[in-house]
N, C-alpha and C positions, 0 to 999 in steps of 0.2 A: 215488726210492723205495727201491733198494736201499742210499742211504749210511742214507737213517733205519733201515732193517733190518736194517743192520752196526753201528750204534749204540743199537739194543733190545736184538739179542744180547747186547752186552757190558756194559750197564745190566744185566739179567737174570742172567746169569754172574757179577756182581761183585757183587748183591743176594742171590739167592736160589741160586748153586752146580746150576744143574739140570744132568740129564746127558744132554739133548738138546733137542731141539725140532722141533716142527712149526712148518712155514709154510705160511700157504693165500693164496690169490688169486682175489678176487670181482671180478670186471670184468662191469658190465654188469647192467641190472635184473633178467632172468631167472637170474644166477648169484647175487644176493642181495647185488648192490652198492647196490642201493636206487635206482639209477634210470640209466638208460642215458645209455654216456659215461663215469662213474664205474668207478673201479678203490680197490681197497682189499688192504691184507696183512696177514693175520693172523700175530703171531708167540707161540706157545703154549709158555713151556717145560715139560719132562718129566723124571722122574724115574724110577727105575729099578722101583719101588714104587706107581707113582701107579696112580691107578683106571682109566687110561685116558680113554675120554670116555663117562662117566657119565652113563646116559638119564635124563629129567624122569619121577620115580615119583612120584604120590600128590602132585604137586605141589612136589616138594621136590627142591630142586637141591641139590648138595656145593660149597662153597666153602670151601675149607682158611681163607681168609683174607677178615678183610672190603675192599667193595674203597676203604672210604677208607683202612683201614690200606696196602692197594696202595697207594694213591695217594701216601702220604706216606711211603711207602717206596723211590718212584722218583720222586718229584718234584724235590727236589735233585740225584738223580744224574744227570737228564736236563738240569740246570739251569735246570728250570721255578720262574717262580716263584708261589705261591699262586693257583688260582683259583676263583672262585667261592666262597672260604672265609673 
């Protein structure tokens, strides 16, 4: 778990330049790994500027980016190749 989250980091870093990041860690159905036994790691990067984590108003979320442009913005870098697409 930690080499894929040494290798998000530096995908991220080498994509979009953020100037830090958050990591989170859901282990277990009650932590909102979605079912117990399960472990999961968020890696979130940030910006010196960014909105922080921006609450759901009126229904409407902030997304700088869409996330299939995400996707096709680290899909090479992670050397994935096309899916579902």
């Amino acid at each position: 778990l930690m080499t894929l989250t040494q290798r998000a980091l530096r995908v991220l870093r080498g994509a979009y330049r953020p100037d830090g990041f958050n990591l989170g860690v859901n282990e277990g159905e009650i932590a909102g790994a979605g079912f117990a036994g399960h472990v999961h790691l968020h890696v979130v990067p940030r910006w010196a500027a960014d909105s922080n984590f921006m609450v759901v108003t009126g229904d409407t979320r902030v997304l700088p980016q869409s996330l299939d442009d995400s996707y096709a913005t680290l899909r090479e870098r992670f050397g994935v190749t096309a899916v579902g697409h």
